[in-house]
C-alpha positions as CSV (number, residue, x, y, z in Angstrom):
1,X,-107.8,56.2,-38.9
2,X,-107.4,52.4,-39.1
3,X,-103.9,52.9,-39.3
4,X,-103.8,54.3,-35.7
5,X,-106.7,51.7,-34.4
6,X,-104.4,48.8,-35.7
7,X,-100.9,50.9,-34.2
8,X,-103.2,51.4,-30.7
9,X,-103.9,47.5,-30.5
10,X,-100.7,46.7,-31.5
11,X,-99.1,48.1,-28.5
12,X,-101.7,47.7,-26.2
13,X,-101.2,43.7,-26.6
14,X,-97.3,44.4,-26.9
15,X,-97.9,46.2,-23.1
16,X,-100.0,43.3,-22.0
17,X,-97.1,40.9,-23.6
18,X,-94.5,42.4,-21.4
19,X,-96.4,42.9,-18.5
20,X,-97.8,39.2,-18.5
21,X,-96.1,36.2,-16.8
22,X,-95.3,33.0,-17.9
23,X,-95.1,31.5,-14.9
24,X,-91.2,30.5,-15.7
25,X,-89.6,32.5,-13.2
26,X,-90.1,29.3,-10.4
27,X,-88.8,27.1,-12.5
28,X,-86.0,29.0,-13.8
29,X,-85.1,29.9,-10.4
30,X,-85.4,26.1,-9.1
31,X,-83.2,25.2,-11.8
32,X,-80.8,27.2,-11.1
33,X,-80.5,26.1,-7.5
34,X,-83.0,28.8,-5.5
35,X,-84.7,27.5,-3.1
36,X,-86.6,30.5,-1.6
37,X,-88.5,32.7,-3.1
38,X,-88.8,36.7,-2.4
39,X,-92.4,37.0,-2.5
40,X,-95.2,37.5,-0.3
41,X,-97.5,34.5,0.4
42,X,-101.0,34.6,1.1
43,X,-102.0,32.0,3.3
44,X,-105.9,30.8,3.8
45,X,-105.4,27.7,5.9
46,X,-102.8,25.8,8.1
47,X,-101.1,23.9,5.3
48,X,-100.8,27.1,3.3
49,X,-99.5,28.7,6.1
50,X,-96.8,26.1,7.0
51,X,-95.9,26.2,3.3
52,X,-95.0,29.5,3.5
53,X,-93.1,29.5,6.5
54,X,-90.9,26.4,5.5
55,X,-87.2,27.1,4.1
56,X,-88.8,26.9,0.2
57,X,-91.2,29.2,1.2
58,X,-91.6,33.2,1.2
59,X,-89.7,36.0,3.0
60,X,-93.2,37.6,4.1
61,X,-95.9,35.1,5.5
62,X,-99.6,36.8,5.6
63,X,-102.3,35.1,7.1
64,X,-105.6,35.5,5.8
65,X,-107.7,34.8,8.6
66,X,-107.8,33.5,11.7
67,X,-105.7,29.6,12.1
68,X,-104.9,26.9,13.2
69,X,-102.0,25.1,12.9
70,X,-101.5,21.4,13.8
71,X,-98.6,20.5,15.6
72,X,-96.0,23.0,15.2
73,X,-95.4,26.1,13.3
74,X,-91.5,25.7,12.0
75,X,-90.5,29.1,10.2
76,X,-87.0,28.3,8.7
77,X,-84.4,29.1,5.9
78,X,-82.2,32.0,5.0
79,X,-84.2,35.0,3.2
80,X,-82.6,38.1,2.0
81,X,-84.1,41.6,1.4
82,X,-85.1,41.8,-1.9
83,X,-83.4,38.6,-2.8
84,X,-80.1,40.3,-3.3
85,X,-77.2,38.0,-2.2
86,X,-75.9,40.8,0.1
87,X,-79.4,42.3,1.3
88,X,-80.0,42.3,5.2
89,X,-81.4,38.6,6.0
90,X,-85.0,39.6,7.1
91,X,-87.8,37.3,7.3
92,X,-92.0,38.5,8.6
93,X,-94.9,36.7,9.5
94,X,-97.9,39.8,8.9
95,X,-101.0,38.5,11.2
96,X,-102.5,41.9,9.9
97,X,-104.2,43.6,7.4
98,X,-103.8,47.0,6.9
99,X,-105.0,50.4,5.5
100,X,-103.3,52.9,2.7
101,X,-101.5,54.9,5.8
102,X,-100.4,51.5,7.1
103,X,-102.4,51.6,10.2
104,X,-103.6,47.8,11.4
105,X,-107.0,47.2,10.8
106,X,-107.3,43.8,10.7
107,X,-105.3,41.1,13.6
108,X,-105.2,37.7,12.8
109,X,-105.0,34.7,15.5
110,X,-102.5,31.8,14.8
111,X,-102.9,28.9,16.8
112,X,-100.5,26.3,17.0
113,X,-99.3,24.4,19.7
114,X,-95.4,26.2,19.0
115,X,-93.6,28.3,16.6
116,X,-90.3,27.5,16.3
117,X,-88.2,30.1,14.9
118,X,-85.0,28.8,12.9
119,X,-85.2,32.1,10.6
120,X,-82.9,34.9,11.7
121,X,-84.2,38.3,12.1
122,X,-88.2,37.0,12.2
123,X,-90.4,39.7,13.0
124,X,-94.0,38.6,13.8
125,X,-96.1,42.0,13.5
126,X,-99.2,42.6,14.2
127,X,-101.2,39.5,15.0
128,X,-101.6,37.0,18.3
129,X,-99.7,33.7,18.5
130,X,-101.7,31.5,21.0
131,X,-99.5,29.1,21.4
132,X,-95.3,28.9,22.9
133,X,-92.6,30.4,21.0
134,X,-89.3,28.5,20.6
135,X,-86.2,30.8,18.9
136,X,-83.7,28.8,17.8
137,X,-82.1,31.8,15.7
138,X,-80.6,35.1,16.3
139,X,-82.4,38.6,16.1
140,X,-85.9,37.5,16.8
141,X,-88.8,40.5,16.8
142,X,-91.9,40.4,18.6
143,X,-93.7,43.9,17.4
144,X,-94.9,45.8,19.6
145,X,-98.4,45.6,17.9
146,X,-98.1,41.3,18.3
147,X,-99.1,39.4,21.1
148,X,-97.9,35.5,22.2
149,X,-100.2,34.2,24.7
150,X,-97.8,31.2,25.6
151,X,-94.4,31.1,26.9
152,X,-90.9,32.2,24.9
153,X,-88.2,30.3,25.0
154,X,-84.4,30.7,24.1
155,X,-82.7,27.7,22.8
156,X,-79.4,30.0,24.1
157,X,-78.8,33.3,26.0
158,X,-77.3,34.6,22.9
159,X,-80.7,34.3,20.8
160,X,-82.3,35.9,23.7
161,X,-79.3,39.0,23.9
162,X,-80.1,39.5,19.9
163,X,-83.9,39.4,20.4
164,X,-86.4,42.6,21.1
165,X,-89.8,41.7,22.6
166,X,-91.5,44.9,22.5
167,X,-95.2,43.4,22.2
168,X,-97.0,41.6,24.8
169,X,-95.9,37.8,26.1
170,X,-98.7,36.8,28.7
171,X,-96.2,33.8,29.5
172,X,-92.6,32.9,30.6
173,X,-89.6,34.7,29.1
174,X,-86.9,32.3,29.6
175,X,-83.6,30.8,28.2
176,X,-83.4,26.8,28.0
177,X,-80.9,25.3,30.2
C-alpha cells in the first residue's frame, strides 16, 4: 500500500512538473529575436491596455473594465494566428466579456482621444470606442456588436476598400485627402 501512495505522489508532482511554467518562454523567445507574443492580455487600466496594444504586445487585447486612455490608443505590429510564420495575420481588441455559448454579456467602454490602427486585419468586437478611429492598415474590422462614437478615418482609399464596418459609427466615415 505504501508502495502505490509513494508511486501516486510521484506522478502527481511529475504531472504538476510538466504542467508548471518557468516563466522561460519570454525570455527564450526575446532571445531569439520575437518580439510579439501570441497570448491574450488582460488589461485593468490604460497603461496595461496600451501595453498590449503596442507592437511587443499581444495578438488579443481584453479590457477588463471600463477606460480611459490618455492621448492616443496606437495598436501596431505584425501578429500571426497561432504564432505560426505562415498563419493569417489577425490581431483583436475584445471590449467584452462573454458566456460558455459565446453570447456578450459584458461591453466595455474605451476612451481615448484616437485609436490608431497600424495592425492589419484588427477586429474591435464587442465593446464602444468613444473616441476617433484612425486606420493606417489594411483589412480593418469594426464588429457588428462594437460601436465608435467618433469619426473613422482612412489614411488611404485602399485601407478603406479592405475594411468592413458592420457595427455602429455615430461619426464621419471618411478617407484623408
Amino acid at each position: 500500500m505504501k508502495f502505490k501512495l509513494f508511486l501516486a505522489m510521484i506522478l502527481s508532482v511529475a504531472l504538476l512538473a510538466a504542467c508548471g511554467s518557468d516563466d522561460t518562454s519570454t525570455d527564450d523567445a526575446a532571445e531569439e529575436g520575437a518580439d510579439t507574443t501570441t497570448a491574450a492580455s488582460f488589461a485593468d487600466d490604460g497603461e496595461a491596455l496600451k501595453a498590449s496594444a503596442s507592437e511587443n504586445g499581444t495578438w488579443i487585447i481584453i479590457p477588463t473594465q471600463d477606460m480611459t486612455v490618455d492621448g492616443e490608443l496606437v495598436v501596431a505590429g505584425e501578429f500571426r494566428n497561432g504564432g505560426e510564420d505562415d498563419g493569417d495575420i489577425y490581431r483583436k481588441i475584445a471590449a467584452y466579456t462573454q458566456d460558455d455559448e459565446r453570447n456578450i454579456i459584458d461591453q466595455w467602454t474605451i476612451t481615448t482621444e484616437r485609436l490608431v490602427v497600424q495592425s492589419e486585419n484588427l477586429n474591435f468586437q464587442g465593446g464602444i470606442l468613444a473616441g476617433d478611429v484612425y486606420v493606417e492598415a489594411a483589412g480593418f474590422l469594426l464588429h457588428e456588436t462594437a460601436t465608435v462614437t467618433g469619426n473613422v478615418v482612412f489614411a488611404n482609399a485602399d485601407y478603406e476598400a479592405s475594411a468592413t464596418l458592420d457595427g455602429t459609427v455615430e461619426g464621419e466615415v471618411s478617407v484623408e485627402e
